[in-house]
C-alpha positions in Angstrom: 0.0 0.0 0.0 1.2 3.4 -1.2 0.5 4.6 2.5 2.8 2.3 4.2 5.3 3.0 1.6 5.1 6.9 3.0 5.3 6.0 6.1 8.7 4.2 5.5 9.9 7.8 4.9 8.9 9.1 7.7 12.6 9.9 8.8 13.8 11.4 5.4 10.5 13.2 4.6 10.7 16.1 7.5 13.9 17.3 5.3 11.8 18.2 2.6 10.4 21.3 4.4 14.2 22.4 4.3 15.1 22.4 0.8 15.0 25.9 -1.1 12.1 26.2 -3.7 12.4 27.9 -6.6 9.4 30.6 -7.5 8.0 31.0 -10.4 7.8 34.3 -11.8 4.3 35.8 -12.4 4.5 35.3 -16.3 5.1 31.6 -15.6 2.5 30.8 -13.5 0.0 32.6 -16.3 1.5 30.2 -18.2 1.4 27.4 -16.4 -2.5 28.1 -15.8 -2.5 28.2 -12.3 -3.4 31.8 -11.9 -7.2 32.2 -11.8 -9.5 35.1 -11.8 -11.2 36.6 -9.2 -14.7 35.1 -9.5 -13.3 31.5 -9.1 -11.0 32.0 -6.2 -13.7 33.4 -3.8 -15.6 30.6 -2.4 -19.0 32.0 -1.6 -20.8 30.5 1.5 -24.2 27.9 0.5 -24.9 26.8 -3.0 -22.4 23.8 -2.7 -22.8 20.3 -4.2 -20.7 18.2 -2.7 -19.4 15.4 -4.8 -18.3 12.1 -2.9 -16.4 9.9 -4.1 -17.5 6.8 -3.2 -17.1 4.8 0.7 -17.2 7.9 3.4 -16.7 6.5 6.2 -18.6 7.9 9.3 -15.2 8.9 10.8 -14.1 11.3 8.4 -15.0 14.3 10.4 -13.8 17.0 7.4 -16.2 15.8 4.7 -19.1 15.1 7.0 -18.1 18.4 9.2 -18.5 20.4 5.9 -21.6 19.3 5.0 -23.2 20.1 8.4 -21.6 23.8 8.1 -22.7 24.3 4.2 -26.1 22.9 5.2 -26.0 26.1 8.2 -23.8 24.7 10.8 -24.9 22.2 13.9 -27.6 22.9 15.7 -29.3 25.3 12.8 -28.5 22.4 9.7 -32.0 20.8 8.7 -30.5 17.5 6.1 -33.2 15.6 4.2 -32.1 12.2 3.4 -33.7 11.4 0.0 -33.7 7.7 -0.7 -35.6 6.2 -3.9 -38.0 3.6 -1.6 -41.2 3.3 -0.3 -39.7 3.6 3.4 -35.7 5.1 4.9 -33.0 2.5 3.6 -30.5 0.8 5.5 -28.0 3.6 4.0 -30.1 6.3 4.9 -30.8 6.0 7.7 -26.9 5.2 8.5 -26.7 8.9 7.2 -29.3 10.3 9.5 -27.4 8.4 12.4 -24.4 10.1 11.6 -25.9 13.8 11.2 -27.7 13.3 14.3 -25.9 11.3 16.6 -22.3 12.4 15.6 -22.1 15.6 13.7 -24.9 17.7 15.1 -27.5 18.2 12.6 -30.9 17.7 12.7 -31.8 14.8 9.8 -35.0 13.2 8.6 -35.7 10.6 6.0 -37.4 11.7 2.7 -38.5 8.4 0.8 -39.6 9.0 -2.8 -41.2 6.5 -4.4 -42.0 6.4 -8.3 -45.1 8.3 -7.9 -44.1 10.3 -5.1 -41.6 12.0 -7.2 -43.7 14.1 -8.6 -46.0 14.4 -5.0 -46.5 18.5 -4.4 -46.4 17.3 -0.3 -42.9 15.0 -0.9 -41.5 18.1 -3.0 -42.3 20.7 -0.6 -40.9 18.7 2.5 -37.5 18.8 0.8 -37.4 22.6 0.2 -38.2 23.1 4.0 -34.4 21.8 3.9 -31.3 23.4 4.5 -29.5 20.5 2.9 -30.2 17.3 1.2 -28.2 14.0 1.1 -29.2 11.6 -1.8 -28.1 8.2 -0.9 -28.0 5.3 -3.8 -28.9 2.1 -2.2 -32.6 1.6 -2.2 -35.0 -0.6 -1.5 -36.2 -3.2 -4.3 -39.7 -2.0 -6.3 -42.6 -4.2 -4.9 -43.0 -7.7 -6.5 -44.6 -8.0 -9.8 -43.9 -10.8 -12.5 -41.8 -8.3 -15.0 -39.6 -7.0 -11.8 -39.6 -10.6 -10.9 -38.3 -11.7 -14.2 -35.8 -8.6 -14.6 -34.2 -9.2 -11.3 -33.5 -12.6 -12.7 -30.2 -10.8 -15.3 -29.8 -7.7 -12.6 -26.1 -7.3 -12.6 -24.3 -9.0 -9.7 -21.6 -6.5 -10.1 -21.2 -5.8 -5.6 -21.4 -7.7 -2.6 -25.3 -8.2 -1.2 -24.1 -6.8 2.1 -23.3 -3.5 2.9 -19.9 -3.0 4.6 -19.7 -1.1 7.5 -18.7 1.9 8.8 -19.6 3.6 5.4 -22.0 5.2 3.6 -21.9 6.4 -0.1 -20.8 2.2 -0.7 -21.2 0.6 -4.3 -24.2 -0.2 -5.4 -25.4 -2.6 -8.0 -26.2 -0.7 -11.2 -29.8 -1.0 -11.5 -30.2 1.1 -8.3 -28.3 3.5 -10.1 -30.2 3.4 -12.8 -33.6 3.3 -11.1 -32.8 6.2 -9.3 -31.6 8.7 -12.0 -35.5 6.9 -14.0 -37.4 8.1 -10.9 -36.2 11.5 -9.7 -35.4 12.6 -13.8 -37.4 10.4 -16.0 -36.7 10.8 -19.7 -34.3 13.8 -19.3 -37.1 15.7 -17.3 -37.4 17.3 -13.5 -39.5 15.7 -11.5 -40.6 17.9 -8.7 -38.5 16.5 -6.3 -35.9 17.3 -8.2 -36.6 20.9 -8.9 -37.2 21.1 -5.1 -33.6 20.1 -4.4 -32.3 22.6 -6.9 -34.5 25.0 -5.0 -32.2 24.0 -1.8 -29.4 25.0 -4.3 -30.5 28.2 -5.1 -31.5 29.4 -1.9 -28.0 28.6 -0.5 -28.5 25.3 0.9 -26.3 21.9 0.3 -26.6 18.7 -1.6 -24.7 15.6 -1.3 -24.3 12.1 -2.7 -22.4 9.9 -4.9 -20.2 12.1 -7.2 -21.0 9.2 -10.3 -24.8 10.2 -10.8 -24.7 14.1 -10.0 -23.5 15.3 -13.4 -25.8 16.0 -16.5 -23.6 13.7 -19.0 -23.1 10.2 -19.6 -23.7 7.9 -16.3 -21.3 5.0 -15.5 -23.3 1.9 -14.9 -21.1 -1.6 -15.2 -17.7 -2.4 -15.9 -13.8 -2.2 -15.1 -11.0 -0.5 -17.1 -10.4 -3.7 -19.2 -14.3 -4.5 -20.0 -14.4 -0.5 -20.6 -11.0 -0.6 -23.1 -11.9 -3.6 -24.8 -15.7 -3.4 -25.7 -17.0 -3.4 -28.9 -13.3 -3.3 -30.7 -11.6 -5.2 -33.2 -9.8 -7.5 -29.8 -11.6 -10.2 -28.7 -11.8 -10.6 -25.1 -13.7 -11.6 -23.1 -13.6 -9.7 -19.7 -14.8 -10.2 -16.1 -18.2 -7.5 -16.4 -19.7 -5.9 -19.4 -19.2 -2.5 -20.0 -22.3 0.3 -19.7 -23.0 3.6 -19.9 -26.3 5.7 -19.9 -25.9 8.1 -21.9 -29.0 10.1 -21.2 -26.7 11.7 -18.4 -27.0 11.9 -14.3 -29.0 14.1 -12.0 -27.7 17.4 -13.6 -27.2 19.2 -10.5 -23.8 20.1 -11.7 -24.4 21.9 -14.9 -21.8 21.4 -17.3 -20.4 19.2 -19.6 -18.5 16.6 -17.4 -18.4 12.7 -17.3 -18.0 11.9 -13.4 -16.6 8.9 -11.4 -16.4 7.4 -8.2 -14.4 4.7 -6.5 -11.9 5.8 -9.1 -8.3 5.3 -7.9 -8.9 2.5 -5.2 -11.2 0.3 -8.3 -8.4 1.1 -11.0 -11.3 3.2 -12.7 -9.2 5.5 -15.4 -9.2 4.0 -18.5 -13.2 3.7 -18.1 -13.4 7.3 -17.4 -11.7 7.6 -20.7 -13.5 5.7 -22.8 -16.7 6.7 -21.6 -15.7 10.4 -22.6 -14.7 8.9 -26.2 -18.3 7.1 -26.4 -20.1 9.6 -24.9 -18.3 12.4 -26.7 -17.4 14.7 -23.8 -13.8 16.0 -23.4 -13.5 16.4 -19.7 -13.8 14.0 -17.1 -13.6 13.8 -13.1 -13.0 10.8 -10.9 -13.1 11.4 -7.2 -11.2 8.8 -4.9 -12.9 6.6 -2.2 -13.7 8.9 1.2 -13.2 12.1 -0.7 -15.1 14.8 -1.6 -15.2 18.1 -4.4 -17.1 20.6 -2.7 -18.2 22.5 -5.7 -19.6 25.8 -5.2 -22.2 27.4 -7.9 -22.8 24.2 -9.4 -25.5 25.3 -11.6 -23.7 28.0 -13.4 -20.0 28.7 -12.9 -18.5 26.1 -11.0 -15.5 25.9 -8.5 -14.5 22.9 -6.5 -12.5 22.2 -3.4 -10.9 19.4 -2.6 -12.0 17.5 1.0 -10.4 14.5 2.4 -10.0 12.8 5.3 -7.2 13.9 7.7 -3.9 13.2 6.5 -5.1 11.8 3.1 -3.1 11.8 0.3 -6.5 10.9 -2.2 -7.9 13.3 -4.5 -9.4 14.1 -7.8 -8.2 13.3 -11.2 -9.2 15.7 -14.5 -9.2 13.9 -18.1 -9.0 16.1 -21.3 -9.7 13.6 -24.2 -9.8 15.9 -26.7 -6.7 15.5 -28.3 -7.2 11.6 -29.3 -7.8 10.5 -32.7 -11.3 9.8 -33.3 -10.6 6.0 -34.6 -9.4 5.5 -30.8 -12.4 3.5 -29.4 -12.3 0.4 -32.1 -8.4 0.4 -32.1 -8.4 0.7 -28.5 -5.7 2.9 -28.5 -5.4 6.1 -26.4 -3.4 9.0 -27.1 -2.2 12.0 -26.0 -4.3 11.6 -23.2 -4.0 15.1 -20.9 -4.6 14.2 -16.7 -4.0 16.2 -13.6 -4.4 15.4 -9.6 -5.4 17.5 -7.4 -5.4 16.8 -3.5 -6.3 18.4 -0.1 -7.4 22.3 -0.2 -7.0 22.3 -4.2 -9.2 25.3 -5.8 -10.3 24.2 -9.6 -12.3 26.5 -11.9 -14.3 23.6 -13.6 -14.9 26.6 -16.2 -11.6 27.9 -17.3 -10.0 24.4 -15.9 -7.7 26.5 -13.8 -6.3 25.1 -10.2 -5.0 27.4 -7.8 -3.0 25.7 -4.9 -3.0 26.5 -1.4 -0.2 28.6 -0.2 1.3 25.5 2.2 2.1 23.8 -1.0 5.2 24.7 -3.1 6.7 23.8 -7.4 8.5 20.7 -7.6 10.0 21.9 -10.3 13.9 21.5 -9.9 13.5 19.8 -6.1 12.4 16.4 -7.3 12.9 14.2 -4.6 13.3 10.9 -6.1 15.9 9.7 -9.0 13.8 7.4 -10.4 10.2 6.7 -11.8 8.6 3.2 -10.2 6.5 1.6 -12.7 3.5 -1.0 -12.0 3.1 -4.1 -13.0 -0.9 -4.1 -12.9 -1.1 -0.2 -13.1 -5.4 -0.9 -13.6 -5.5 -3.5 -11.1 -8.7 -3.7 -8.8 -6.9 -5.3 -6.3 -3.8 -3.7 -5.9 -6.0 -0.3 -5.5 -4.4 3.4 -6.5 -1.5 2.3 -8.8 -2.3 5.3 -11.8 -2.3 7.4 -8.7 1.0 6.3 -6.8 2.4 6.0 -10.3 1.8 9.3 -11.1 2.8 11.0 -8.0 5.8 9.0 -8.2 7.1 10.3 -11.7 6.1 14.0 -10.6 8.6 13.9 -7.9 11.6 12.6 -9.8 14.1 13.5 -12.5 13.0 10.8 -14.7 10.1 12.3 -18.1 8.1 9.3 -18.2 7.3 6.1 -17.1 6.2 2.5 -18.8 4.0 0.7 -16.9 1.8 -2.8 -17.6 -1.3 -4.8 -17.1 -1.2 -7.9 -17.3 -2.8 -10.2 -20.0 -5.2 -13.6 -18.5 -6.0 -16.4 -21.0 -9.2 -17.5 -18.2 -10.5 -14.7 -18.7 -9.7 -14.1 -21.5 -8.3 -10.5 -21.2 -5.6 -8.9 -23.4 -2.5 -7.0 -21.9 -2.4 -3.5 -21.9 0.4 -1.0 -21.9 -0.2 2.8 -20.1 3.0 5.3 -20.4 2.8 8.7 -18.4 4.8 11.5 -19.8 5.5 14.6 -17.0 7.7 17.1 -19.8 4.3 19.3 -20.0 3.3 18.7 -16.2 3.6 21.4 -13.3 3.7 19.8 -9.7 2.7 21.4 -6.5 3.1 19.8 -2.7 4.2 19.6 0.5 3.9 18.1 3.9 0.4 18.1 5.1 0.4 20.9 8.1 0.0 19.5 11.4 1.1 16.0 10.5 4.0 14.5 13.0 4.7 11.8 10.5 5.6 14.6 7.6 3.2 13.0 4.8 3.9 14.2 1.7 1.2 15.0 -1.0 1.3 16.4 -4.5 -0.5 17.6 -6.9 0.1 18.1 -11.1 -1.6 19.7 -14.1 -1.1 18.2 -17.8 0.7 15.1 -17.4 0.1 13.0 -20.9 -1.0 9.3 -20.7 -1.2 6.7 -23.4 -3.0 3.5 -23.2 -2.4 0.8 -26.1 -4.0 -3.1 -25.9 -1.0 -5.7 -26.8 -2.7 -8.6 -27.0 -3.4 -12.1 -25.5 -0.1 -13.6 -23.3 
C-alpha cells in the first residue's frame, strides 16, 4: 500500500520542508494556468454540491463536518435524506445516524417513491431543507412478474451486504439506474428534483455519490479492461460488461463533465476515458474513495474544493480527451491523453480548468525528490487499489520524463495485456507536507501530465 510506503519515509521526509524552492515568476505561473480570476478564487458560502467519491466513512469528520456547516452549521443544519424507496434504507438512515448522533445536525428521512416524485407534499418537504443528502442504495420495487423476471439478469456486479462503517458504498447498477428513471425520468425534472435545486438556489447543500450528479453520460457496469476492450476489433472476453447511460445523471452540476467514483482504489481510469470517447465529452472527473469536491455554484460557474480525510493523500483526477484520434475506441488505442491530480485544499475552476493551490504547497519543479520513476506491473488493477495514482505521483517527484507501466494479460478470462506510459515534460507539480502531520506526509499535486494506453494482445 502506497501509505505504508510513505510511512517508511517518515525519517527522510521532514527534510523536505528544508530544501530551497524555486518561485516561479508571475509570467510563468500565467503560463502554467494556475493563476485564476477573481470570480473563481472566492468561495461564496451555501450553494455547494458536494461530490463524494464513493465509501465515506462515518469517521471522516472534514467531509461530514463540511456538509453540516454548508447545510447552516450544527444545531441550525435541517438535512433531508432522500432515498428512492417506499420507506428510509439501510443507508439512509446510516446517514441520518451520523448527522444526528455524531455531527450535530438535525436529519429526517425523505422516501420518494415512483409516484411520489412528482407528490406537491414530498416536493415541498425537501425545500423546507437546509441540505439534502441523496443516498443510492434503495430498496427493491414491490414484486410484480416483470420485476420478478428482470431481477433474474440484474447485474451481480457488488457484494449483497453492505460494509460497515460507510455510507456512499457501491451499489449494483440497477439502483443506479432506477434512481436517475425516478427523480429525472426521460431527461425531465420531477418535482422532487426541482425542489432540491431550489435548496441549491436558496443557499442550501446537496450531497451524494459524485458518479450520478452530473448531467452527462452515467457509469453503470464495468472495469477498465471490459471499458478498453468493448465493442473493438480485440476479442476478449472480460470479467463485467461495459455500460454507460448516456442520457446523463442528476444534472445538479451543470456542465459538460463525465463523473466517477471509486476511481483510484477500483483502477477506474481507463473507463473514465472511454466513456468520454463514447459519450463524446472532453472532460472528465474521478473522485477517490472517502473524498469529496465541494463544488460551489454548481449550476452555473463552477469551482470545487478538494476535501479528504485527515492526513489523506486521495484526490481528484481531471481527463482532457480531446486530443485523441477519433478512430481511438475500435483500435483501442489512447493518445495523448492530458490528466492532472489535485489533492487536499485544491481550488479548480471547472470553467476555465484552472487550479489554484494552497499557499502550504510549493513547485517541484527542480526539487524532485526521487531519482527514479517506479513503474506498475498491474497499473489498472482492482486489487492492488491506487497504482495510476502512486504512479503518477511518483514520476512527478523525480528527475526521470516518463514512465512505462503494464497490465497484465489472462487467457481465463480471457483478457488482453495493456500498456499505459505517463509523460510529465508538460506537467507542473505542486506539494508539501500536510500541516500538522507529525509523521511529515507528503502530497502532491500536477496539471497536464500525458497518458497513453495501447491493448497488446493475449499472453
Amino acid at each position: 500500500m502506497e501509505e505504508n510506503i510513505l510511512q517508511s519515509l517518515t525519517n527522510l521526509r521532514h527534510l523536505r520542508n528544508m530544501r530551497i524552492v524555486t518561485r516561479l515568476t508571475s509570467r510563468q505561473l500565467l503560463k502554467c494556468n494556475v493563476v485564476r480570476t477573481a470570480r473563481a478564487t472566492n468561495f461564496t458560502v451555501g450553494q455547494n454540491l458536494v461530490l463524494i467519491g464513493g465509501n465515506l466513512r462515518d469517521d471522516n469528520t472534514q467531509v461530514w463536518n463540511k456538509m453540516v456547516q454548508l447545510a447552516g452549521g450544527q444545531g441550525v443544519a435541517r438535512i433531508g435524506i432522500i432515498s428512492v424507496s417506499n420507506r428510509n434504507t439501510i443507508e439512509g438512515d446510516r446517514v441520518i445516524e451520523n448527522f444526528v448522533r455524531v455531527y450535530g445536525a438535525k436529519a429526517v428521512g425523505i422516501p420518494v417513491s415512483q409516484f411520489g416524485a412528482n407528490d406537491p407534499v414530498v416536493a415541498n418537504l425537501v425545500k423546507e431543507q437546509t441540505g439534502i443528502f441523496i443516498v443510492e442504495d434503495s430498496e427493491d420495487k414491490s414484486w410484480n412478474f416483470w420485476n420478478w423476471v428482470t431481477s433474474l439478469v440484474r447485474p451481480t456486479d457488488v457484494s449483497v451486504e453492505p460494509p460497515t462503517g460507510m455510507v456512499c458504498y457501491e451499489s449494483a447498477s440497477y439502483k443506479r439506474q432506477q434512481l436517475i428513471d425516478t427523480l429525472r425520468p426521460s431527461g425531465q425534472d420531477s418535482l422532487v428534483l426541482t425542489a432540491i435545486k431550489t435548496v441549491l438556489n436558496k443557499g442550501g447543500m446537496v450531497a451524494g455519490n459524485a458518479a450520478f450528479m452530473g448531467k452527462s453520460a452515467v457509469i453503470l457496469e464495468g472495469d477498465s479492461i471490459s471499458a478498453l476492450v468493448s465493442g473493438t476489433r480485440f476479442i476478449s472476453f472480460p470479467r463485467m460488461s461495459y455500460s454507460i447511460r448516456k442520457d446523463g445523471g442528476l444534472a445538479l452540476l451543470n456542465t459538460d463533465y463525465v463523473i466517477e467514483s471509486h476511481l483510484s482504489e477500483k483502477g477506474r481510469e481507463v473507463r473514465l476515458m472511454r466513456t468520454l470517447l463514447e459519450s463524446d465529452v472532453s472532460r472528465g472527473l474521478g473522485v477517490d474513495e472517502n473524498t469529496a469536491l465541494v463544488v460551489n455554484n454548481p449550476l452555473s460557474l463552477p469551482v470545487g474544493q478538494v476535501i479528504t480525510a485527515p492526513l489523506a493523500v486521495t484526490g481528484v483526477l481531471y481527463f482532457d480527451v480531446s486530443d485523441i484520434p477519433t478512430p481511438s475506441i475500435t483500435n483501442a488505442l489512447y493518445e495523448n491523453v492530458t490528466f492532472s491530480f489535485f489533492t487536499v485544499d485544491d481550488i479548480f475552476d471547472l470553467t476555465l480548468e484552472s487550479v489554484t493551490y494552497p499557499p502550504w504547497k510549493k513547485a517541484i519543479a527542480g526539487q524532485e525528490w526521487f531519482k527514479n520513476a517506479v513503474p506498475s506491473n498491474d497499473i489498472l488493477s482492482r486489487a492492488g487499489p491506487s497504482q495510476w495514482r502512486q504512479t503518477a505521483r511518483r514520476l512527478i517527484d523525480c528527475k526521470e520524463l516518463n514512465v512505462t507501466s503494464y497490465s497484465p494479460s489472462s487467457i481465463v478470462p480471457m483478457i488482453p495485456g495493456v500498456q499505459v506510459i505517463f509523460d510529465r515534460q508538460r506537467a507542473v507539480g505542486y506539494g508539501a507536507d500536510l500541516p500538522g502531520d507529525p509523521n511529515n506526509t507528503y502530497v502532491a499535486s500536477f496539471q497536464r501530465m500525458v497518458a497513453s494506453v495501447k491493448v497488446l494482445g493475449i499472453l
